[in-house]
Each structure stands twice: as structure tokens, then as C-alpha cells.
C-alpha positions in Angstrom: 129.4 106.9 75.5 126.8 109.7 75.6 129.0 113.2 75.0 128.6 116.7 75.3 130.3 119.2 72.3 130.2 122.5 72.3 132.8 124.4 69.6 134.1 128.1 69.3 135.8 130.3 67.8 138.3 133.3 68.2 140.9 135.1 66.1 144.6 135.9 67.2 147.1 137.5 65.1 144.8 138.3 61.9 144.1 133.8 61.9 140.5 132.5 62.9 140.8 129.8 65.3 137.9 126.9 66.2 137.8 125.0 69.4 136.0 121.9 70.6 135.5 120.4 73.9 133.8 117.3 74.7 132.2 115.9 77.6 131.4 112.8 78.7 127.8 113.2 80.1 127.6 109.6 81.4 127.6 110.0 85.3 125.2 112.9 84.6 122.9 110.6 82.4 122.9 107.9 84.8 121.5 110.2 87.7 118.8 111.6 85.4 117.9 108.2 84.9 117.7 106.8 88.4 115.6 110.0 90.1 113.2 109.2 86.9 113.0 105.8 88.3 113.0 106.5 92.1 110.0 109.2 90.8 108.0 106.8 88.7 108.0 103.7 91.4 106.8 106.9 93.9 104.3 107.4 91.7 103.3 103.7 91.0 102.8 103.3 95.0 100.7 106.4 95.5 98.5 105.6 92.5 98.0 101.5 93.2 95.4 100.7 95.2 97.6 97.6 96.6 100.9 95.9 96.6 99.7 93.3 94.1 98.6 95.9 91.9 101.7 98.1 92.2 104.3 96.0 91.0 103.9 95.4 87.4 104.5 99.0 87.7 107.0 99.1 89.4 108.8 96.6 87.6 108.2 98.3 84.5 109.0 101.6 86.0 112.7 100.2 86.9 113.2 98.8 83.3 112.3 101.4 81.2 114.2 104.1 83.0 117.5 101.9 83.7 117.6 100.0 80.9 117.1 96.2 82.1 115.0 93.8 79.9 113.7 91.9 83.0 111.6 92.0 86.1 111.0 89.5 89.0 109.4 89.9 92.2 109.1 86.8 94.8 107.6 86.8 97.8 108.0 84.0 100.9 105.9 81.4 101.3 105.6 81.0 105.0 104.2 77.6 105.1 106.5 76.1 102.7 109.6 78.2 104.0 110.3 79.0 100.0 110.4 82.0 98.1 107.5 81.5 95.1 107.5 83.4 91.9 105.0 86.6 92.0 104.7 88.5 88.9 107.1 89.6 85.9 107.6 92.1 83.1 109.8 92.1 80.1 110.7 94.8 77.3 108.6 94.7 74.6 110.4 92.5 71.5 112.8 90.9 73.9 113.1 87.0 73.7 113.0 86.3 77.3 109.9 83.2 77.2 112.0 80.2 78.3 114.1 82.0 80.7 110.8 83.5 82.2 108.7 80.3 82.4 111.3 78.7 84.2 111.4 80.9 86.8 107.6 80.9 87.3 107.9 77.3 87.7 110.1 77.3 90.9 110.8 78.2 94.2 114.2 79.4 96.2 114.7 78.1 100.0 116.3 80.3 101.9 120.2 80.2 101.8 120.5 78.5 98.2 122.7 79.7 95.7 120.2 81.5 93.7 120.1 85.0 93.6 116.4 85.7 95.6 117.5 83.3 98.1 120.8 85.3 99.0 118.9 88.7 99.1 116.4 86.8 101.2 119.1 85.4 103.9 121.0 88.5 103.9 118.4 91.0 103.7 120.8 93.2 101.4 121.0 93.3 97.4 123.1 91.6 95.4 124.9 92.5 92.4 126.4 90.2 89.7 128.1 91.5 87.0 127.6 88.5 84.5 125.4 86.0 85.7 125.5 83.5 82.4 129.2 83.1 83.5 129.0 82.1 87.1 127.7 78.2 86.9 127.0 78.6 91.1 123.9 80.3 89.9 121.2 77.5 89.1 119.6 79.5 86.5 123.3 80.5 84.8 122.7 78.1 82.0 119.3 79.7 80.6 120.7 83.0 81.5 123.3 82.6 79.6 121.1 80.9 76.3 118.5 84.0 76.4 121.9 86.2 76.7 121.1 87.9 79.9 124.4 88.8 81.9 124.2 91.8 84.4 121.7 90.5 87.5 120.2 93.2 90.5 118.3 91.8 93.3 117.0 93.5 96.4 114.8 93.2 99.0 111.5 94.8 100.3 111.8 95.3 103.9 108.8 95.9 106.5 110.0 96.5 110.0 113.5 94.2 109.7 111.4 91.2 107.9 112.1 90.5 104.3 108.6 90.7 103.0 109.8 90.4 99.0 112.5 90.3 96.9 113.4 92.1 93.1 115.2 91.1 90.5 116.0 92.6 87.4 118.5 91.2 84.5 120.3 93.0 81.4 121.7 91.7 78.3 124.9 94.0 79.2 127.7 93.4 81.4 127.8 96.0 84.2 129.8 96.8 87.1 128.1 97.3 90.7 127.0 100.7 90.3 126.6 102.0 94.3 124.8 104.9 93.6 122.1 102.0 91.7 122.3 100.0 94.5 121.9 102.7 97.6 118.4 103.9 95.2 116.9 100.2 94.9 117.7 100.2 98.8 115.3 103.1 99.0 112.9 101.5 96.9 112.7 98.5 99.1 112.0 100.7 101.7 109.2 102.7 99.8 107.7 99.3 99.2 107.9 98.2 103.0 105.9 100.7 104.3 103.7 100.6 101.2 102.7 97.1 102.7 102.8 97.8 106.6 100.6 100.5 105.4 98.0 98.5 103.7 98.6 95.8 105.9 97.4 98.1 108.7 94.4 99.4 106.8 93.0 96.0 106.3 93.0 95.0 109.8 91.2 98.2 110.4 88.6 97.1 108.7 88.3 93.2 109.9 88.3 95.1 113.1 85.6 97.2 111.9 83.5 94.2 110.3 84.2 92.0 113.5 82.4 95.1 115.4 79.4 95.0 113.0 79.4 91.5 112.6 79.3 91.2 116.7 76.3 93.3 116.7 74.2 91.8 114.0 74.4 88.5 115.7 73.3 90.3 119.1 70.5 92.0 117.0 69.5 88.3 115.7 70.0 86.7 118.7 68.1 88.9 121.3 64.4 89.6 121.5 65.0 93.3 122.0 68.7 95.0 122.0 67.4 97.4 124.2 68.9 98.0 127.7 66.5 99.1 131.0 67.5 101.2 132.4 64.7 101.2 135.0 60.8 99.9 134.5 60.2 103.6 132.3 63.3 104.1 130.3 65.4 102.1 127.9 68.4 102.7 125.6 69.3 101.0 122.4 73.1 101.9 122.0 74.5 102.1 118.4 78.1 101.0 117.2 79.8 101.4 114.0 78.8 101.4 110.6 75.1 101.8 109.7 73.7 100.5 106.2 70.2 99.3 104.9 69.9 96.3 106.4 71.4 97.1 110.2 69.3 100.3 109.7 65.9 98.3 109.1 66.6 95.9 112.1 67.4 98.6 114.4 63.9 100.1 113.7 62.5 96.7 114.1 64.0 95.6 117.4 62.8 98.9 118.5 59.6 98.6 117.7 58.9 94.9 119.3 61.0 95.9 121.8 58.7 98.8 123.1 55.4 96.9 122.4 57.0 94.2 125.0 58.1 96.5 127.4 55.6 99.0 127.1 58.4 101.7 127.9 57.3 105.7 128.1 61.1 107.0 127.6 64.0 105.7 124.9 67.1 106.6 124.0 69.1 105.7 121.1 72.2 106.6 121.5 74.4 107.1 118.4 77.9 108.0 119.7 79.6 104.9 118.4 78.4 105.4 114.7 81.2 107.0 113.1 79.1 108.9 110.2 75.9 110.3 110.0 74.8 110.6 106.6 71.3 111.3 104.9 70.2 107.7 105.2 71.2 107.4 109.0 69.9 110.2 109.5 66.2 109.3 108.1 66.3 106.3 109.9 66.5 107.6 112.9 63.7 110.0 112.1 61.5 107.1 110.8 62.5 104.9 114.3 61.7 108.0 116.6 58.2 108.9 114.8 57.3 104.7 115.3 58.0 105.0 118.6 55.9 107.8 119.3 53.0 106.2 117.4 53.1 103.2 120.7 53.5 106.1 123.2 57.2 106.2 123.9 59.4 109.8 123.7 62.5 109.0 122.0 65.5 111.3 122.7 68.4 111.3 120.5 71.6 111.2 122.1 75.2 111.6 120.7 75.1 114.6 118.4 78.5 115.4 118.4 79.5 118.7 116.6 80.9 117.2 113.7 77.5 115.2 113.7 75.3 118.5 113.9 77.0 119.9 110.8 75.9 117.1 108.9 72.4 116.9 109.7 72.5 120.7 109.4 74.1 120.5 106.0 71.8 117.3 104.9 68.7 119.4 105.6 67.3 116.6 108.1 64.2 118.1 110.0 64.5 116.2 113.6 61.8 119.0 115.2 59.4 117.4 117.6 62.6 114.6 118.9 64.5 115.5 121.5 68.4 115.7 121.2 71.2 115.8 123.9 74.5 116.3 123.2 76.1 113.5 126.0 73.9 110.2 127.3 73.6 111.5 131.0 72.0 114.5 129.2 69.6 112.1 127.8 68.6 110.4 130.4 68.3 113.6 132.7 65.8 114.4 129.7 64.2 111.2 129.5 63.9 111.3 133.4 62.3 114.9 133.4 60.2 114.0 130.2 58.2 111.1 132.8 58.0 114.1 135.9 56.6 116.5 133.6 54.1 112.9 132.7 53.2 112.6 135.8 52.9 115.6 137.3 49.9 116.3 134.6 
């Protein structure tokens, strides 16, 4: 029992007198120990690049600060319907192997007796003060050899779906703490939107590559990406990402594009690229002075504010190509570059 003494002293009636109090710090401990925790998985999350990658450290984060010897995460395998084994950590000097390996080596349906399958069907934690002595458990009997007794498991939650489940095991007998049990609720939470999170990123970005993958195969496909507009003017319309290789055969279909159609007017239109950096922005130079060399004025189209900074800021010298803000601005500039043409 962790205390807290403090002594005095006083004098009455010509006698010295001492005093001693003592208090019992425990409650006080056990709060200091689970915002540690609640602040170190926080900090595990917003440091991990991934889920995968965060929970080693967040099992690790639990046991140190609470004091259990053992951490399990499973996760649902929706094929198989079974909850497999996902990763571990034990304290250091703790003979855990056998009860470890034999929980790597199986699975829990949901609504068996074992402890992730009863988080997983209820979708709320479970606590079992001595797991070694309840025999309904299937893994009571190595429990009980590699003398683990206390058992905590909750779930990870992601928009009402069970998307994991944590368990951690002491070599001490101890009573459902609430207070435990409301923070490892939060945790779950914390780790659910961790995921929905990440889960969201990445299909921004298949999104993103399903775009750019779109495109190339149009680029590959077609003789010339470029859309007439009429017998004098044609636009080549950029979307998404630009990198070395889409840069160099974007300058390319440009190129056989205008010797085929013999075109005095293009746009490039660069609206749907998201960032314009120093090599964008020198590809589009190096495309623009091309096309003047076969006789076609290129205008730029697209140049967004944010956009104008850049090129600003990156130094790029566009003087001699023509830039419009919108594409009905270029095309009332490509229109009025072919009057002035024929007017002379």
C-alpha cells in the first residue's frame, strides 16, 4: 500500500509532543498512472504512421504505466469469421513464451468462451479478476501454469463495428477497477478513429492513383490527348498529379499532336493539377517553347492564385506565354490571338 507520512511537533504544558499522520495514496497513484497511460497511447497514435505500427506501442504504453506483464491485440478475419492473433508485448524478464505462442497459434469465433471472442460479441470489455481459476476460459490452464490471473479485454470501435480487440493479463489478482475500464473505453475509441482516419486517407489516394492511372492509359492509348476545339484551336486538359514521366508524355503528345493537326492556337489547361512546383512548372515552359518552334501560341490556363504564388516564389520566367486566369479567358485569348493573325 503506497502511503503518505508527514510528522509534527508542538509543546503543551512545558511537554514536547510529535504527531504522525499517514495516508493512503493509492486511489491518487492509480489516477497518475492511468492519465500517464491515456497520454502515452495519445502519443503512440499521433507519432505512428499506421495502426500496425502503433500498437506495439501502445501495448507497451498500457503495461508499463499499469502494471500488466502482457499484451494482445486481435483483429477479425472477415473471410474466416475468426478473430486471428495480431501482435504482442511482454515485460522484459517475464516468463510468458508458452502462454504467448499459444495464443499466436489460434483463432476465437465469435461468441466462444474466450475472452476476445466475448469483447468481440458484445462490443464492451471484459474484466476477470483471476482467469487461471475460471476453467470456462480455454486458455485457464496455461494461464494459470505461467501464473497470470487478472485478465482486461476491450474493444477498438470504428463507427459501431468491432474493428480489434485488447487484451492484457497480470500476475495479480485484481478487482474490476471502473475508472480502468471507462479509460480503456476511451482508448478503443482513440484507436477507432485512428483507423477510420487512415482508412480514409488511403482511399484518397487509390482515388487519386485511379485518376492518374485513368489518364496515362488515355495518354497511351490516343494518338493526341488533345481536344478541338475548332479547325485553329485545341486544348490539352491536365488532371492530378504531375511527375517525370506524365510530364515527358504530356510534352510529347503535344508535340505529335500539333504536327498532325497543324493547329495555330493551344491551350493547356492546368486547373485539375493540384500543385505546381518547379518541375511542373519547367515543363510547361519547355512544352510551350516546342510548340512555338511548329508555329502554334500556347496560352496557359488555370493559374489560380495559390498557383501564381508559386511560380512567383519558384522564380519561373513564363514571359513571352500567355496566361489566363479561367479557360473561357483562354480561349477568348486564343480566339483573339488568330484575329489579330489574320488581320495582318
Amino acid at each position: 500500500m503506497p502511503l503518505e507520512i508527514s510528522f509534527g511537533e508542538f509543546v503543551l504544558a512545558g511537554r514536547r509532543h510529535f504527531t504522525g499522520v499517514a495516508r493512503d495514496t493509492s486511489a491518487r497513484k492509480r489516477a497518475e498512472a492511468r492519465l500517464g497511460a491515456q497520454y502515452e497511447v495519445t502519443r503512440s497514435l499521433a507519432e505512428s504512421a499506421d495502426f500496425r505500427e502503433a500498437v506495439p506501442r501502445v501495448l507497451r504504453a498500457v503495461c508499463e504505466a499499469l502494471g500488466w506483464e502482457l499484451g494482445i491485440v486481435w483483429a477479425p478475419d472477415r473471410e474466416a469469421e475468426v478473430l486471428s492473433f495480431v501482435e504482442a508485448w511482454r515485460a522484459p524478464g517475464v516468463e510468458l513464451e508458452e502462454f504467448e505462442r499459444l495464443s499466436r497459434g489460434r483463432t476465437f469465433a465469435r461468441g466462444e468462451a474466450g475472452l476476445p471472442s466475448q469483447v468481440w460479441g458484445r462490443g464492451e470489455p471484459v474484466w476477470v479478476e483471476d482467469l487461471a481459476a475460471d476453467p470456462t476460459f480455454p486458455r485457464s490452464a496455461p494461464a494459470g501454469r505461467a501464473g497470470l490471473h487478472a485478465a482486461l479485454a476491450f474493444p477498438v470501435v470504428m463507427r459501431g463495428e468491432v474493428v480489434a480487440v485488447l487484451e492484457f493479463f497480470s500476475r495479480e489478482m485484481r478487482p474490476p477497477d471502473e475508472a480502468l475500464l471507462s479509460m480503456m473505453v476511451n482508448v478503443g475509441s482513440q484507436m477507432g478513429q485512428v483507423i477510420e482516419r487512415q482508412r480514409a486517407e488511403g482511399e484518397r489516394a487509390r482515388l487519386r492513383e485511379e485518376v492518374i492511372r485513368v489518364q496515362e492509359a488515355l495518354l497511351e492509348k490516343l494518338s493526341t490527348p488533345l481536344i478541338p476545339l475548332d479547325e485553329r484551336v485545341v486544348l490539352m486538359p491536365l488532371v492530378g498529379e504531375m511527375d517525370a514521366a506524365r510530364a515527358r508524355r504530356m510534352v510529347e503528345a503535344l508535340l505529335r499532336g500539333l504536327e498532325r493537326t497543324r493547329a495555330p492556337a493551344a491551350i493547356i489547361d492546368i486547373t485539375g493539377v493540384p500543385l505546381v512546383d518547379a518541375h511542373v512548372a519547367d515543363t510547361l515552359v519547355r512544352a510551350a517553347r516546342a510548340a512555338r518552334l511548329l508555329g502554334t501560341e500556347v496560352v496557359l490556363t488555370g493559374i489560380r492564385a495559390g498557383v501564381a504564388r508559386s511560380l512567383v516564389r519558384l522564380g519561373v520566367d513564363l514571359s513571352g506565354i500567355n496566361t489566363r486566369k479561367t479557360l473561357q479567358e483562354g480561349i477568348d485569348c486564343a480566339l483573339e490571338h488568330l484575329r489579330r493573325g489574320t488581320n495582318a
